[in-house]
N, C-alpha and C positions, 0 to 999 in steps of 0.2 A: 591920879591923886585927887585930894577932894577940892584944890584951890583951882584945879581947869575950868574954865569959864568957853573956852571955845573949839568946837570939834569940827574940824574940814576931813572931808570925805571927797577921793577919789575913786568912782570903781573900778576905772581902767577900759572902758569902752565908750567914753568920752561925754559918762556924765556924773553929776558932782552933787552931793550933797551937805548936811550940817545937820547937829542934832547928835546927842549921846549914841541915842537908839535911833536905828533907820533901816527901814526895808528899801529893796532895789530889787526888779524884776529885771535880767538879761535876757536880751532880744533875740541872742544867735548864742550858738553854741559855740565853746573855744577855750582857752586859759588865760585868765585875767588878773592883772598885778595890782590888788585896793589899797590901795594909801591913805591911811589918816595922820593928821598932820593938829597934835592938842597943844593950847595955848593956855597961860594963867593971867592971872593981875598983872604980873610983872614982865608981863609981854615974853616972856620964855616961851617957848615951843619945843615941841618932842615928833618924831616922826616916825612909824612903824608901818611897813609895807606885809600883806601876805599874798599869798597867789593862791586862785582858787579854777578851778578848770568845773566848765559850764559843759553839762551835755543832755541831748533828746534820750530818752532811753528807748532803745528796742524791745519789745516785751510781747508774749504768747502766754498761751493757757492751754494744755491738754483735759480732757473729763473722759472721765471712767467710771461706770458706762455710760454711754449715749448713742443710742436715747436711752432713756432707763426709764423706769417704772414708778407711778407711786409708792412712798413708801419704803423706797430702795434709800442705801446709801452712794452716794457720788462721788470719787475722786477729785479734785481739780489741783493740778499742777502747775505750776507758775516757770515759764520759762524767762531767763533774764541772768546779765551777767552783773548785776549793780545790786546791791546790798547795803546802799546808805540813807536806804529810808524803807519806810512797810510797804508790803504788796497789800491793798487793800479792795475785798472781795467785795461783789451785789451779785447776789445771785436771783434779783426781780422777784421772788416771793416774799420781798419782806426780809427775810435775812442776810445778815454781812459778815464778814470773815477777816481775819489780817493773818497776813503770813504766807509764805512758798508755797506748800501745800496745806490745803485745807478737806474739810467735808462737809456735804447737806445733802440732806433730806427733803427732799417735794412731797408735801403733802398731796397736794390737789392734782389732777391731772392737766397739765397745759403746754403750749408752749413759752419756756422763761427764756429772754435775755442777758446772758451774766455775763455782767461786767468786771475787769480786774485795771485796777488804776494804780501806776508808780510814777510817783513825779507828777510831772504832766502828762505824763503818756496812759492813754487809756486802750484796752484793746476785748471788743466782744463778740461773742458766741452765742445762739441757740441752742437750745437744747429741748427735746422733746420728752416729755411726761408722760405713758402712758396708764392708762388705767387700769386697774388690775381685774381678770375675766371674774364673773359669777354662774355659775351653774347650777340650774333649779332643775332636777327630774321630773318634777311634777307629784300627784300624791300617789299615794299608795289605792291601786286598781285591782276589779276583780273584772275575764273576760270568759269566753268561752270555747273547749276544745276544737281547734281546728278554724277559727270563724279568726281572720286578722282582725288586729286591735290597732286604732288610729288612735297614738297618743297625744296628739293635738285637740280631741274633743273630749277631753277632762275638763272638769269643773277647777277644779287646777292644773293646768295644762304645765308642759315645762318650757323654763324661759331660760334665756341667755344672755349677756351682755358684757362688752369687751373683749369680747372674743376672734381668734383668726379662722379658727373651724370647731367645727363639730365632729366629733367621734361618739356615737353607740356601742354597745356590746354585751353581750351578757345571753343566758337564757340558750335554748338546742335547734331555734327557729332561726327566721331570716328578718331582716328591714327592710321595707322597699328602698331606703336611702339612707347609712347610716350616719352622713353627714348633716338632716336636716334638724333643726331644733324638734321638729314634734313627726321624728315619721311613723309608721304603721307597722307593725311586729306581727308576724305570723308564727305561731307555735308551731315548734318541731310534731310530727306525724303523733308522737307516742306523747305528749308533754302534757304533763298534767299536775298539779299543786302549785308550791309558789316559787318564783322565777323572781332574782336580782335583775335589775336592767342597769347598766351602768352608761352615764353621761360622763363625758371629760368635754370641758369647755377649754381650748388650747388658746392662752396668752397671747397675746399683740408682741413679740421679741421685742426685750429679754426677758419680759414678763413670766411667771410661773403661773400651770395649767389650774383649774377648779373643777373638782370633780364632784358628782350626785348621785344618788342609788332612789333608787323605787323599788318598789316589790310589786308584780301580777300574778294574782291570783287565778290559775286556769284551772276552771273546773270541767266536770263531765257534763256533755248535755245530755238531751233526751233522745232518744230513738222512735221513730216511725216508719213503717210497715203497711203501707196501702193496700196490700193483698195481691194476687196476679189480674192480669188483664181476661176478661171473661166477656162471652157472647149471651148475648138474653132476645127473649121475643117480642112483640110490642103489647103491649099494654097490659103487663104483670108485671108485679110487683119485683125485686132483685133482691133475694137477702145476703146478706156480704159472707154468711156464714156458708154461702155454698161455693164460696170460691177453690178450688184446687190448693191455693194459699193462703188462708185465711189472715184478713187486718191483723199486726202487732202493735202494740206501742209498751216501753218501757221508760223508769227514770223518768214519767212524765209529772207533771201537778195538774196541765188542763191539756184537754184534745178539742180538735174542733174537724170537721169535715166541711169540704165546698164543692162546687160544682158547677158545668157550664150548662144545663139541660135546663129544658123545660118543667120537670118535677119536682119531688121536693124528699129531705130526709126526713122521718119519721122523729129520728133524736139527732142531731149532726154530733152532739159530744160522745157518744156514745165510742166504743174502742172497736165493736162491730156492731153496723146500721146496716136499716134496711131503707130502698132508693124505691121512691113509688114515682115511674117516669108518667110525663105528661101524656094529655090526649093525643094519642096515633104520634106520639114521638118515635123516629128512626134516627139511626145512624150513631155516629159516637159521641159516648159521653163522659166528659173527662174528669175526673175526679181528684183532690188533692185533701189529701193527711196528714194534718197539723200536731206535733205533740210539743207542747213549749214544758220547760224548766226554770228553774228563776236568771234573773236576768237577759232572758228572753233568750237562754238558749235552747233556741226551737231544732228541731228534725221537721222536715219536709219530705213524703213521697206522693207518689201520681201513679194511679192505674185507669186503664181506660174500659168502658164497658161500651161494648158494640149491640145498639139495639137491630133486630132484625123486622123489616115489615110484614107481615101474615097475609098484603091484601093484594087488590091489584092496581097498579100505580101505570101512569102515563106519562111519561119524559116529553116535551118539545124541546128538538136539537135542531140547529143549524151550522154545514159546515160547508167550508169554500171548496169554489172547485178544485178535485182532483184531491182534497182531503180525505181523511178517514175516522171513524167514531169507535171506539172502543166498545159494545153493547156489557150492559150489566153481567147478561150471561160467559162474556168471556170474547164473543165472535165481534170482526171486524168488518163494518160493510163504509160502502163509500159511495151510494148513489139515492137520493131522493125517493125514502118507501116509507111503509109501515112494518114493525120487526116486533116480534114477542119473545120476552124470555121467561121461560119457567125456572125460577132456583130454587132447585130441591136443597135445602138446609141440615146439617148434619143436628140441627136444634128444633129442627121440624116446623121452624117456621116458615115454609114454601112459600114461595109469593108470583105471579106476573107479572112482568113490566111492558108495559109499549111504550115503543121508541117511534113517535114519528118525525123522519128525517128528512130535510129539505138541503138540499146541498144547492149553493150561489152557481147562479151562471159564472164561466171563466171571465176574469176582468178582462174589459177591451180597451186594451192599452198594448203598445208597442212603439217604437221608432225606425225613424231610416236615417241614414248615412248622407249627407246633402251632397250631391255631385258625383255618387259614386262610393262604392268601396275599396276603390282603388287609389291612394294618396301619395304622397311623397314626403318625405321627413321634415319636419317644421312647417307643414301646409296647416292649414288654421281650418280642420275638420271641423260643422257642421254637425249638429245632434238633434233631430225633431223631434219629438215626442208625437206618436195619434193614436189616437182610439178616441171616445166619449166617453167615458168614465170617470167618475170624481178622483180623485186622486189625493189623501192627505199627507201621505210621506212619500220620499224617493231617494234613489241612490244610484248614479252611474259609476262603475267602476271600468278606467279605461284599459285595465291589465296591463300598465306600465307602473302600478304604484299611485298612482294619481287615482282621485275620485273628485266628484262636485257635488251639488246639491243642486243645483241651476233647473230647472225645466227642460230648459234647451239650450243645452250647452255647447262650447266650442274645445277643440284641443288641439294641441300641436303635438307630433312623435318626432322625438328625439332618435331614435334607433329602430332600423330597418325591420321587418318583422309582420308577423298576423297575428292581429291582438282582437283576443274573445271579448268584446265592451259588453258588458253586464249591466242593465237597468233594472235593478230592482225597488216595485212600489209596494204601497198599502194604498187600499180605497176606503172608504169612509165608510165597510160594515167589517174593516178589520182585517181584511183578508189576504192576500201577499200572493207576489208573483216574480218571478223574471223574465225576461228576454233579452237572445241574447245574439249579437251579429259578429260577423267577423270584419276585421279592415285589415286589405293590406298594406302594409307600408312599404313604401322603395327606397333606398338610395336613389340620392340623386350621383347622375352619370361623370365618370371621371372625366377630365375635359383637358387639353394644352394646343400649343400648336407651336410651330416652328415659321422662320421664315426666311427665305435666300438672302435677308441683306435688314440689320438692323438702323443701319442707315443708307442712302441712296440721293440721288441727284433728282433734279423734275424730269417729268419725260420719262423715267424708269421702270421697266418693268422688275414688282418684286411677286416671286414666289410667294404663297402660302400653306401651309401643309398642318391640316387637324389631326390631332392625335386624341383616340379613347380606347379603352379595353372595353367599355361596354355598347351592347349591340344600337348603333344612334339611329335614327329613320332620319333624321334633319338636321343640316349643317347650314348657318346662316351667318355671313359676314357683314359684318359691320364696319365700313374702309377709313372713317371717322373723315372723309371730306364729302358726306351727302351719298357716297358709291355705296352698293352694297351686292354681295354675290351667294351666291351657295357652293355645295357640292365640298366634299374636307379636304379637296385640294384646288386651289385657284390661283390665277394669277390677275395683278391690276398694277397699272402705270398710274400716278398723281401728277394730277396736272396744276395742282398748288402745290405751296410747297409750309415747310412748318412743322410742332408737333402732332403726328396722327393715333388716336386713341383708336386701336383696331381693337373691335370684338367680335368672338367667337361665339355663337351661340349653340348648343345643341340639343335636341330632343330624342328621348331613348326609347326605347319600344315600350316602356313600362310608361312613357308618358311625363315624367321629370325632365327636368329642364336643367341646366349648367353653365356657367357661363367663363369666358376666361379673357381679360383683356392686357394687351402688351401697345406699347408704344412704339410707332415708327417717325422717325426723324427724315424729312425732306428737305434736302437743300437746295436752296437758289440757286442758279445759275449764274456766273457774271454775264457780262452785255457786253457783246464786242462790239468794238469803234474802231475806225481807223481814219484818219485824213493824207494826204502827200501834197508835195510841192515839186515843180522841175527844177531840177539842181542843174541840169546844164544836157539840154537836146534830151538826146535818149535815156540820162541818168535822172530817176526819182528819189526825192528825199522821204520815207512813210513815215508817218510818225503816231503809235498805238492811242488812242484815246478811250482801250475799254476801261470796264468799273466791277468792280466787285463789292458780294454785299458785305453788310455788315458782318465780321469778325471771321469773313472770308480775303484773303492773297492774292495778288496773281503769280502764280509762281513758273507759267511758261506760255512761249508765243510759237506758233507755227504759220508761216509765210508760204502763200502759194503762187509764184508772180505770173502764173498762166502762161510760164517761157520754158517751162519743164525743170525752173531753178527754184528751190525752195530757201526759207532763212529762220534759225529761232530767237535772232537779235528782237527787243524789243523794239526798236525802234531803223529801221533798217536802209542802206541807203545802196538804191540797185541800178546796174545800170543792163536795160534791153537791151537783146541784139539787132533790132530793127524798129523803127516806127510804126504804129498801129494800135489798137484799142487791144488790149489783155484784160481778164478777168482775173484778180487778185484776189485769194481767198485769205483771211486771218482769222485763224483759231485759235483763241485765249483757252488757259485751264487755270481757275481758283482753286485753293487748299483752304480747307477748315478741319483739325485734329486727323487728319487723315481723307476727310473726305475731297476727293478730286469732281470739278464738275465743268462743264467746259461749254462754250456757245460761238459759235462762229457770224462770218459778213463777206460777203461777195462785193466788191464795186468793179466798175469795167474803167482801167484807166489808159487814157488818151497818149501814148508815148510820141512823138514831133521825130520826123527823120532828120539824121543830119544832113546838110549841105553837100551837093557836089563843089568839088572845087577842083577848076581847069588853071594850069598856068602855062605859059611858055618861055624860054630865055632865049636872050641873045647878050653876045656873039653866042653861038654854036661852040660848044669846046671843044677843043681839039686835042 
């Protein structure tokens, strides 16, 4: 009413305001009970409470299509279950929207970010603007029959932009490429007048395609007709009119004639000339016939005219040795002379030739095999080169696949065999040769051996036994403590003891060598000890003090009391049958995984008689 003079304001999330009109921004989402509470002059008061429910909104946007095109129209749909206030659009080009679903238009091509804002809640998207393709054919061209056409060298050439590909088409010819903006068109075989060429520039999706047309113009060209190939004599004139096939030219505007000779034409434009060859010109002369039409659709042909010489001519030849010379007349010689040929000419121009021929002495080059031709497989073969001769190229081939270039090389063969080593050079006037050796290669000899006892005590005699399939001349042991033996079967005792690297050596009749090495283990011995004490006259107390080695037992005693009584107690307590010095033998035996080894001791011990003892009694019993 108009007499209230004072308005209290609760919002309900514990804070307060005054004032008719009042804004209030809530911090949290929720349902909140606002109380206002108005007063007048007469201190009266009225109180009205409403509830009001606070919320974030969740909110999306779909677009249709995206990306899209310049120029295209766009979807955008607003997702959201709240409806109490506008969906209000940016679409970053400058234009805005309100409402659920909207549309726009991208002019320009780019990338925009469009924002859609409800409430406070804002939420945005990219979207991508493409451009739309353009397709330029290029201009309108004239080419000539059968000659390709590069449509990239136009004075306007064709262009393209925005585009994913290129496609060509059109016309009874081919394209070298029909995807490139400017390829090259060759007219079908028969194609002649004017020809659509069609360009499609294909759109960046969703974009639509741009398409171009050109017209080529294929005309006829000219034809030329060289005439046939003709023999003439030396130093006359050639008129072209006496050819077998006389020069053509049609469909021409200008002709022209050239040539490689020393002469010269009379008219070169002329459509048949006459050739007036140089002083004492021979041999051939090649001629080329030029008929062009406009736009330089030329014909080209070629005849050749072979002059003949009338006189008598002198060749100097040089060939290498064990070469050969073709002679003008036809025949083959191959040794350092003088040769004449008469060619009778079916054109009557007869001539002589002298050929004088010098044939090279044979180059003096060769090699040897270092140590022999006789190798073994992976031996580091040796390659000398000798002779005096210059030598500016070479090549050795060892006929395993391998080659060098080396002067004097080395090789090793992999695989047993007789291999043809091939050296072939060039000398310094040209001239080439080979030679050529053989080598043989061996295996090297199979090799093992066996032995009576992979382990053994000192003192032991062990077997040995070589074993080979191939024929050995040499058997060489190696006993790994300084010993060494031959023959493929032997026997040796060690007198240390330890691991023994034995090796086998062998030599075969082919000369290879083999080797094969096994290990023998020697064991210590233990050390017998013994001491004794008299336990009482003729009874001894012995007591064992042997030792065994390292990571060897003792695992038994044998007693020999020199009385014909034996004992395998370790520690033994004996009584003689009489007083007197006996010899006591104790034999100890160590174990180590199996291996038994054993050592003995002699002492001579002193055994004390017992006592007589006499008594008598009294009384005498009765």
């Amino acid at each position: 009413t108009p007499d209230i003079n004072s308005w209290q304001w609760d919002f309900g999330d514990g804070n307060t305001g005054t004032g008719q009109v009042i804004n209030h921004v809530y911090a949290a989402i929720g349902t909140y009970d606002i109380t206002l509470i108005a007063s007048n002059g007469n201190t009266c008061t009225d109180t009205i409470v409403h509830q009001r429910v606070v919320v974030e909104p969740v909110i999306d946007f779909n677009m249709t299509l995206s990306p899209t095109c310049e120029g295209y129209i766009v979807d955008f749909t607003a997702i959201g279950i709240y409806n109490f206030t506008n969906y209000v659009w940016d679409f970053g080009d400058g234009n805005n929207a309100i409402g659920r679903n909207v549309t726009n238009i991208f002019i320009t091509p780019s990338t925009y970010t469009v924002t859609l804002t409800f409430c406070t809640s804002q939420r945005q998207h990219d979207i991508v603007v493409n451009p739309l393709p353009l397709a330029f054919a290029g201009q309108d061209s004239i080419s000539c029959e059968d000659v390709p056409f590069d449509l990239s060298t136009m004075p306007f050439a064709p262009m393209a932009s925005n585009y994913s590909s290129i496609l060509w088409s059109g016309g009874l010819g081919t394209f070298n490429d029909p995807t490139l903006i400017g390829p090259i068109y060759t007219p079908g075989a028969t194609e002649l007048g004017f020809i659509t060429l069609r360009m499609v520039a294909y759109g960046i999706a969703p974009c639509y395609n741009d398409t171009s047309y050109m017209t080529l113009e294929v005309i006829e060209g000219a034809y030329a007709f060289a005439g046939s190939d003709e023999d003439h004599c030396q130093d006359s004139p050639f008129d072209f009119a006496t050819c077998a096939q006389v020069p053509a030219a049609y469909n021409e505007i200008f002709r022209m004639w050239n040539h490689d000779g020393t002469g010269t034409i009379i008219d070169p434009t002329v459509e048949v000339p006459v050739y007036l060859p140089g002083a004492g010109e021979t041999g051939v002369v090649n001629f080329t016939f030029i008929a062009s039409n406009v736009i330089n659709c030329d014909s080209v042909d070629y005849m050749q005219l072979t002059i003949h010489p009338t006189f008598f001519e002198v060749h100097m030849d040089t060939i290498c040795f064990n070469d050969s010379l073709l002679l003008p007349g036809g025949g083959w010689v191959y040794n350092t002379g003088t040769y004449h040929d008469t060619l009778f000419s079916v054109w009557t121009c007869d001539s002589i030739i002298e050929t004088n021929l010098y044939e090279r002495p044979q180059i003096d080059a060769d090699f040897m095999v270092n140590g022999g031709d006789s190798v073994c497989i992976d031996d580091i073969v040796s390659f000398t080169r000798t002779g005096v001769s210059t030598l500016v190229n070479w090549m050795w081939d060892f006929d395993d696949g391998s080659f060098s270039t080396d002067m004097n090389p080395t090789h090793a063969y992999a695989t047993p065999g007789t291999y043809d080593v091939m050296f072939t050079f060039t000398d310094n006037f040209g001239c080439q040769d080979t030679v050529i050796h053989q080598v043989f290669v061996f295996q090297h000899p199979d090799v093992d051996f066996s032995t009576s006892a992979t382990s053994a005590c000192l003192n032991t005699g062990i077997n040995f036994f070589g074993v080979s399939t191939d024929v050995i001349t040499l058997w060489e042991w190696d006993f790994g403590d300084g010993s060494f033996g031959t023959g493929q079967n032997t026997t040796h005792v060690y007198t240390t003891y330890g691991v023994m690297q034995v090796t086998l050596t062998v030599t075969a009749a082919n000369g290879c060598i083999s080797t094969m090495i096994r290990l023998i283990f020697v064991a210590a011995p233990p050390e017998a000890d013994f001491t004794y004490n008299i336990y009482l006259c003729d009874s001894i107390q012995f007591t064992d003090l042997s030792t065994a080695p390292p990571g060897f037992f003792l695992v038994e005693w044998e007693w020999d009391f020199g009385d014909g009584t034996t004992s395998n107690l370790q520690h033994p307590l004996h009584q003689f049958p009489a007083g007197g010095i006996y010899p006591v033998t104790l034999i100890v035996y160590a174990d180590s995984a199996g291996i038994i080894c054993s050592d003995s001791i002699t002492q001579d011990v002193l055994v004390l008689d017992r006592p007589t003892v006499y008594f008598t009694w009294s009384p005498e019993p009765t």
